[in-house]
C-alpha positions as CSV (number, residue, x, y, z in Angstrom):
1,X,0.0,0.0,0.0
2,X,1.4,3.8,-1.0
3,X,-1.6,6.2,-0.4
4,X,-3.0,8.9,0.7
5,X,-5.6,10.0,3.5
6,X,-8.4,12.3,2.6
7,X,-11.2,13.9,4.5
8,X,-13.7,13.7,2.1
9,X,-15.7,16.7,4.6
10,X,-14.3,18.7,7.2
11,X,-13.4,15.4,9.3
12,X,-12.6,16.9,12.9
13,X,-11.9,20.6,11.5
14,X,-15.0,22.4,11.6
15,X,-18.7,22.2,11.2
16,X,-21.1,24.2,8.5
17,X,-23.5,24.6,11.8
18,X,-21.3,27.4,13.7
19,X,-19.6,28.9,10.4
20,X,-15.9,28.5,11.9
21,X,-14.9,27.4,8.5
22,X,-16.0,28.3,5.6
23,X,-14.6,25.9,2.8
24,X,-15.9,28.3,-0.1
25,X,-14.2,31.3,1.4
26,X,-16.8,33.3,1.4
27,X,-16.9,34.5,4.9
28,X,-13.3,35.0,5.5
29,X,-13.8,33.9,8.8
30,X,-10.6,33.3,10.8
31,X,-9.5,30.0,12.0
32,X,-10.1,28.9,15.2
33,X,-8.6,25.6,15.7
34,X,-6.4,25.6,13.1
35,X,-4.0,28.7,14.6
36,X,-1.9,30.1,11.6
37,X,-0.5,28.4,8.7
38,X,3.3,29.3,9.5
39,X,5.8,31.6,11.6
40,X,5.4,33.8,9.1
41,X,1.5,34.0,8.6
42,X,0.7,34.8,12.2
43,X,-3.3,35.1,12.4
44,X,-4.4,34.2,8.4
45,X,-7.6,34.1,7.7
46,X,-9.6,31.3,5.7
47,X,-9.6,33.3,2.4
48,X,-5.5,33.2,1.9
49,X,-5.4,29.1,3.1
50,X,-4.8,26.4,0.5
51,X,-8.4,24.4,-1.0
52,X,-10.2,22.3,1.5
53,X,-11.2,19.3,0.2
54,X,-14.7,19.6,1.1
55,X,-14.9,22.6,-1.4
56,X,-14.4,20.3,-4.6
57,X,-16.8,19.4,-6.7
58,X,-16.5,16.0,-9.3
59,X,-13.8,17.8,-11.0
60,X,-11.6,19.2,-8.8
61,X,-11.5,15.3,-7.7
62,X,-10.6,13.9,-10.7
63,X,-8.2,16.6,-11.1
64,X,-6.3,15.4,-7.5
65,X,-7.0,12.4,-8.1
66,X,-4.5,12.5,-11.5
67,X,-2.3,14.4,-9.3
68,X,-2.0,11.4,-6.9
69,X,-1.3,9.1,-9.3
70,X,0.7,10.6,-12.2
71,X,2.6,12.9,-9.7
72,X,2.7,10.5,-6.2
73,X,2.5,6.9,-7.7
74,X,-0.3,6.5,-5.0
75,X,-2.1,3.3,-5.3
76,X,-4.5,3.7,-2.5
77,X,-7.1,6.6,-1.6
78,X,-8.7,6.1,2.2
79,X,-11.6,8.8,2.5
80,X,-12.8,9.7,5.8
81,X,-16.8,9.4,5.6
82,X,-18.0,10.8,9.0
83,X,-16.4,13.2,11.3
84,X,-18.1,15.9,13.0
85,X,-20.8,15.9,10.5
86,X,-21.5,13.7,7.3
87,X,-20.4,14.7,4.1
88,X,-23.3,13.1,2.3
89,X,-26.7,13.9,2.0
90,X,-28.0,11.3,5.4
91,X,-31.5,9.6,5.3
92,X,-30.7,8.1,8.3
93,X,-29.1,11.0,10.3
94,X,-30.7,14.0,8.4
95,X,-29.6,16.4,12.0
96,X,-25.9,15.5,11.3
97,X,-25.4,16.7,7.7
98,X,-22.7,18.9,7.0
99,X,-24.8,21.1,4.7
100,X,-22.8,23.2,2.5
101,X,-20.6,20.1,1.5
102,X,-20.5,19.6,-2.5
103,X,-21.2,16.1,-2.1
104,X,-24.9,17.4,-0.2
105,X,-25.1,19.6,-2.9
106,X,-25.1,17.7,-6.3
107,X,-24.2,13.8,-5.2
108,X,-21.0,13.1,-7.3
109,X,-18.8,10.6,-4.9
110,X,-19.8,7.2,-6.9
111,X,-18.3,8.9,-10.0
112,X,-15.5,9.9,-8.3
113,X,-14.8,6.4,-6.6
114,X,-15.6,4.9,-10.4
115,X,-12.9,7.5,-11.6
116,X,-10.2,6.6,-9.1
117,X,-10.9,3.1,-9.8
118,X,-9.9,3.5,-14.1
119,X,-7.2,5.7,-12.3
120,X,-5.6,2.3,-10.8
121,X,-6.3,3.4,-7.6
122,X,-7.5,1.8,-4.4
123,X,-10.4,3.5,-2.4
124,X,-10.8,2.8,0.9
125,X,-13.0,3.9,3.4
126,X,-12.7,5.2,6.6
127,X,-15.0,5.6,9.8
128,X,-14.8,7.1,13.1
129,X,-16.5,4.6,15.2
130,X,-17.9,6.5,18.0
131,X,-15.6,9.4,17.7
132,X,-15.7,12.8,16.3
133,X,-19.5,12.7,16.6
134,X,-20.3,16.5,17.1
135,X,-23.5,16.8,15.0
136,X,-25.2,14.0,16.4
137,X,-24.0,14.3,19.9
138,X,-25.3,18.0,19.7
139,X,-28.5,16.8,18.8
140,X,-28.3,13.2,21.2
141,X,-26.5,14.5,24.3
142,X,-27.8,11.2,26.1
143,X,-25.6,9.0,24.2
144,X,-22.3,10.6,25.0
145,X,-19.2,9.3,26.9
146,X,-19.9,10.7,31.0
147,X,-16.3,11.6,32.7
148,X,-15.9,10.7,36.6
149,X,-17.5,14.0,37.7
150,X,-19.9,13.6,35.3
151,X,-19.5,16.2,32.6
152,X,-20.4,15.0,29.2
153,X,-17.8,14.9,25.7
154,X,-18.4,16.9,23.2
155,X,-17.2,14.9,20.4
156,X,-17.3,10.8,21.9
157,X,-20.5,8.9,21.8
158,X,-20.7,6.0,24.4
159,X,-20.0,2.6,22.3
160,X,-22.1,1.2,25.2
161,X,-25.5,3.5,24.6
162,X,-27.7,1.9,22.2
163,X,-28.5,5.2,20.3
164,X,-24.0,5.5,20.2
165,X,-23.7,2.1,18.8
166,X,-26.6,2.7,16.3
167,X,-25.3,5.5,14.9
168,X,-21.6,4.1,14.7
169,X,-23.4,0.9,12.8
170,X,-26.1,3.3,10.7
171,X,-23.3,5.5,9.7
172,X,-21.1,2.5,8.2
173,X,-24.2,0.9,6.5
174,X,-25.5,3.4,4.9
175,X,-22.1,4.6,3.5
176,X,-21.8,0.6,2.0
177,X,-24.9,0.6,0.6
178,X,-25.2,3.9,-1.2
179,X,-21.8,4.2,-2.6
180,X,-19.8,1.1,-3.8
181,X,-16.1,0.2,-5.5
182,X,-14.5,0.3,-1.9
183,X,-11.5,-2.3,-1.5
184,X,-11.0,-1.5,2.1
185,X,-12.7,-0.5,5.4
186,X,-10.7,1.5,8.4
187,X,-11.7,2.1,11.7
188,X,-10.5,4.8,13.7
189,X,-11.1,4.7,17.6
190,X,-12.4,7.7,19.2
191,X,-9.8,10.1,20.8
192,X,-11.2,9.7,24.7
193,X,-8.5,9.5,26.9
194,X,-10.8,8.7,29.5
195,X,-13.1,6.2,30.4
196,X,-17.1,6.5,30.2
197,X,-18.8,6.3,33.6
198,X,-22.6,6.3,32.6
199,X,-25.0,3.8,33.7
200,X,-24.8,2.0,30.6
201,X,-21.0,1.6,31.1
202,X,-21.5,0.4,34.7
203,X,-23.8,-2.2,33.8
204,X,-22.2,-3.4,30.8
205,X,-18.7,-3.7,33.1
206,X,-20.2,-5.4,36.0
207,X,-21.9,-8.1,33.2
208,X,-18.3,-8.9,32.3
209,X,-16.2,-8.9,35.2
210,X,-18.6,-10.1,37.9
211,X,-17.3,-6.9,39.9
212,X,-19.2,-3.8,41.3
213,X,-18.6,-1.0,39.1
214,X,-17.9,1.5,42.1
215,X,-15.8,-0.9,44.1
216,X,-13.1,-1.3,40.8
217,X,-9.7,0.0,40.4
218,X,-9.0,3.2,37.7
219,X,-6.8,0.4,35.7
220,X,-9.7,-2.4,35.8
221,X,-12.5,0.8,34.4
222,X,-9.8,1.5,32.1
223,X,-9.0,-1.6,30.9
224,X,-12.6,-2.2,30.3
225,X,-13.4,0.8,28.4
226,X,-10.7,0.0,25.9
227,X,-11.4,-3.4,25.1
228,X,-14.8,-3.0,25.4
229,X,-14.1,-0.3,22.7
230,X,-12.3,-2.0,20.5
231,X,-14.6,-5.4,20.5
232,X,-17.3,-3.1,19.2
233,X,-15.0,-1.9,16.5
234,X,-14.3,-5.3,15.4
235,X,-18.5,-6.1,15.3
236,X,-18.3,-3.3,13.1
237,X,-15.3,-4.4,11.0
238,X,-17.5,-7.9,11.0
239,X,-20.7,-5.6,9.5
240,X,-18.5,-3.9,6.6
241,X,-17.4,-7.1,5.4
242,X,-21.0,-8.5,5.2
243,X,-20.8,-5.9,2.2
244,X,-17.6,-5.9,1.2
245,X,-16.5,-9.6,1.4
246,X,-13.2,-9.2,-0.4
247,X,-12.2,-5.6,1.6
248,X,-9.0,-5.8,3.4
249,X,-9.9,-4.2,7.0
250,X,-7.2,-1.6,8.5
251,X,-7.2,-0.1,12.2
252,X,-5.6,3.3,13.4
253,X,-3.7,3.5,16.5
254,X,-4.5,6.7,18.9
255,X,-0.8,6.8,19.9
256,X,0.5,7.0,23.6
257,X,-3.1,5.1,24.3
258,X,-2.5,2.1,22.0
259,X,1.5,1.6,23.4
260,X,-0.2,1.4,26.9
261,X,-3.0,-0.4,26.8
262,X,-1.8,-2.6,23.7
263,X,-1.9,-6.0,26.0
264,X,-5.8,-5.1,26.8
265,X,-6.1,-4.0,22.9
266,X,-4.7,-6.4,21.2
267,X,-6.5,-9.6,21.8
268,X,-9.5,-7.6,20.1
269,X,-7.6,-6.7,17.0
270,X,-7.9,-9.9,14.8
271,X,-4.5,-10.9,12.7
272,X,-6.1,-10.4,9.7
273,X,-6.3,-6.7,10.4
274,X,-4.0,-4.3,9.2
275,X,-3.0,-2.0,12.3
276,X,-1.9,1.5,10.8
277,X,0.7,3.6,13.3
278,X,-0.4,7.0,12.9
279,X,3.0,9.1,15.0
280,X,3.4,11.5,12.1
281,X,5.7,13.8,14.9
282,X,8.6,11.5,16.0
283,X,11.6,13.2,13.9
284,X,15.5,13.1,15.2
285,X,15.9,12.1,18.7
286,X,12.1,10.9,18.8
287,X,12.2,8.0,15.7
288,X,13.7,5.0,18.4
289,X,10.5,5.8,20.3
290,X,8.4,5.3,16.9
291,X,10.4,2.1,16.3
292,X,9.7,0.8,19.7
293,X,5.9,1.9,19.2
294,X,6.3,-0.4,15.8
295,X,7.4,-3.3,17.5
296,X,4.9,-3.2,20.2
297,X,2.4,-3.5,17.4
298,X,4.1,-6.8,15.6
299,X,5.0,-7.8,18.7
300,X,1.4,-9.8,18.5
301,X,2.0,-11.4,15.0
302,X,0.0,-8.0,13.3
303,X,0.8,-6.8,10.1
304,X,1.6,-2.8,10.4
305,X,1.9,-0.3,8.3
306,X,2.7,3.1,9.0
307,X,1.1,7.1,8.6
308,X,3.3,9.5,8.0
309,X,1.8,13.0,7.1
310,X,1.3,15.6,4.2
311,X,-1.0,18.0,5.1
312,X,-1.7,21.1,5.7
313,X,0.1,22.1,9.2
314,X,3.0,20.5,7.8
315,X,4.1,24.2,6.8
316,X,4.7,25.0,10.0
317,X,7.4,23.0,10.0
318,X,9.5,24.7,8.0
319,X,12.1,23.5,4.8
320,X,13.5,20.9,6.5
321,X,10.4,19.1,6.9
322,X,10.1,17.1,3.9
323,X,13.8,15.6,4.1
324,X,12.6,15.0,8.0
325,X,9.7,12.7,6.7
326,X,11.8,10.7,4.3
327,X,14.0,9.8,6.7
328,X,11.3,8.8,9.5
329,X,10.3,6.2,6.3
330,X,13.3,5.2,6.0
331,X,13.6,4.4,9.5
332,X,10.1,2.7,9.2
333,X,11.0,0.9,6.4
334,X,14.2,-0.6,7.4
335,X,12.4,-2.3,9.7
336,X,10.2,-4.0,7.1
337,X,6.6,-1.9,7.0
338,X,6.6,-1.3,3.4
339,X,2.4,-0.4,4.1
340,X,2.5,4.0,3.6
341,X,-0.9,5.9,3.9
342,X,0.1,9.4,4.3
343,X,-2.2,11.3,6.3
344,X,-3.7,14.9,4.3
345,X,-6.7,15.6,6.3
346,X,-8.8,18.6,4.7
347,X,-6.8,20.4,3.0
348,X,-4.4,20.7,-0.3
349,X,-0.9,21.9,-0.4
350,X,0.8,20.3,-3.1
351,X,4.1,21.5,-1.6
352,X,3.9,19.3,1.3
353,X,3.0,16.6,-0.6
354,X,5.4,16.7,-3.1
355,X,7.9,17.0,-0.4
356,X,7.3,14.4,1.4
357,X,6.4,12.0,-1.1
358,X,8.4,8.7,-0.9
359,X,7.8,7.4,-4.7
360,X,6.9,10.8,-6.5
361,X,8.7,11.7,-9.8
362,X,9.7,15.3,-9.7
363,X,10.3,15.7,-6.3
364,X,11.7,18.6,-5.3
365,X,12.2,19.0,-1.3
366,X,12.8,23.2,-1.9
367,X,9.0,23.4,-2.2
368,X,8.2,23.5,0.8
369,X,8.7,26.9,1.9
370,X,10.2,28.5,5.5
């Protein structure tokens, strides 16, 4: 595998609900969670940042999608298909639509998938499990993950809640049924570095372990919650491949979490699945750290691949950042992992990606600007 990682909508970096991005660049609004796109572009606004992906139309696809492969040699395209909202026009969850996206608009994704498919490439698709939910958790506040003192996430819905789980499950099915040509599935855990404490939690744990949920250890909740979490990712991983039989199945690792709890984790993760390292920081001093991370992965009999990056905060980074990301690779793949999906996110800057591009033809690493 040598791709690249789209967010086919905003992903985790913005909503069309409170206007703090506006992908057309009509409202020059500045960016909020972004920050600035460089030392030297303290405070940009929207209307001087490169495209966002959610901004193209069937064209500006097929246009980036030549680009990948006449320019990158990619063979693989992994789309994220949920996020905080959904960048297709939902039947199912109407309330978590991201509205202005082109794909809402005028539906054009199936002739983009059939285009990257004559292209050679691979398209894969990716979900959020019960992460990144901000649309539907806005409208469903009862089905979010509840913290000790009882505060409620934002973002996470509860794997455990029945209204989480069947929007985790809706999500992925209706994706699967109304757009087809996928060769993979990808799960992505959500990003809660705590465990849920609602009642559906505390029942669910006390089922399994035969404990009292108020009488257990922080490790034992923890332990729970995480392979709870990850045993619902695989039922979903089962569901996908009810539709796509022949799909090769790929997880993401939330890093730091993963390397701790990968003893809990693993014996959830079947050895069929691809587990993708996502540590797109560890540069210099950092990479033995990613290549103990690596072999904590294998160390299990997984096949792993790795996720560098190519997107748009790489800028900040500065020139040297493309030769930095080569070498990390090479690192990578001196120890063997020969799997590369590159993560982009939202947004275009074909500096970064030429820089940083492993197989590319006309690579040229003084792109990327200071």
């Amino acid at each position: 595998m040598y791709g690249y990682y789209f967010f086919f909508g905003r992903g985790d970096w913005g909503m069309s609900r409170d206007g703090s991005f506006d992908p057309t660049f009509g409202g020059n609004v500045p960016t909020r969670l972004l920050g600035d796109w460089g030392t030297h572009r303290q405070g940009t606004l929207l209307a001087d940042a490169p495209e966002w992906t959610s901004a193209w139309d069937y064209s500006t696809w097929t246009r980036r999608i030549d680009f990948l492969v006449d320019r990158l040699e990619a063979d693989t395209l992994l789309l994220l298909m949920n996020g905080y909202e959904l960048p297709y026009p939902s039947e199912r969850f109407p309330e978590a639509v991201e509205r202005d996206h082109a794909n809402v608009r005028e539906e054009f994704l199936q002739s983009a998938l059939d285009y990257a498919c004559r292209r050679g490439l691979r398209p894969y698709v990716q979900f959020c499990t019960t992460g990144h939910a901000v649309a539907y958790a806005t409208e469903h506040p009862e089905c979010t993950t509840v913290a000790e003192d009882g505060t409620r996430h934002a973002t996470n819905l509860c794997h455990h809640h029945p209204l989480g789980r069947a929007y985790a499950r809706g999500v992925m099915e209706e994706v699967l049924t109304r757009y087809h040509g996928f060769r993979g599935v990808s799960f992505h855990p959500p990003e809660n570095a705590v465990p849920c404490y609602c009642s559906y939690c505390r029942t669910a744990f006390e089922s399994a372990t035969g404990t009292a949920f108020d009488h257990a250890s922080p490790k034992a909740i923890m332990d729970f919650y995480w392979r709870s979490c990850l045993a619902f990712q695989h039922e979903l991983e089962q569901a996908a491949q009810a539709y796509l039989p022949a799909a090769q199945v790929l997880a993401i690792t939330i890093p730091g979490r993963f390397e701790e709890d990968f003893a809990v984790i693993a014996p959830e993760i079947p050895l069929s699945t691809l587990i993708m390292h996502w540590d797109y920081w560890s540069f210099g001093e950092s990479i033995p750290e990613l290549e103990t991370s690596l072999r904590t992965y294998r160390s299990r009999g997984h096949r792993v691949g790795f996720i560098p990056s190519s997107g748009w905060n790489l800028d900040k980074c500065g020139a040297e950042y493309g030769r930095q990301v080569i070498e990390q690779i090479t690192r990578v793949r001196a120890m063997g992992i020969d799997d590369l999906c590159y993560f982009v996110g939202g947004i275009w800057n074909e500096a970064t990606l030429l820089a940083t591009s492993w197989k590319g033809r006309n690579t040229d690493l003084n792109n990327l600007k200071d």
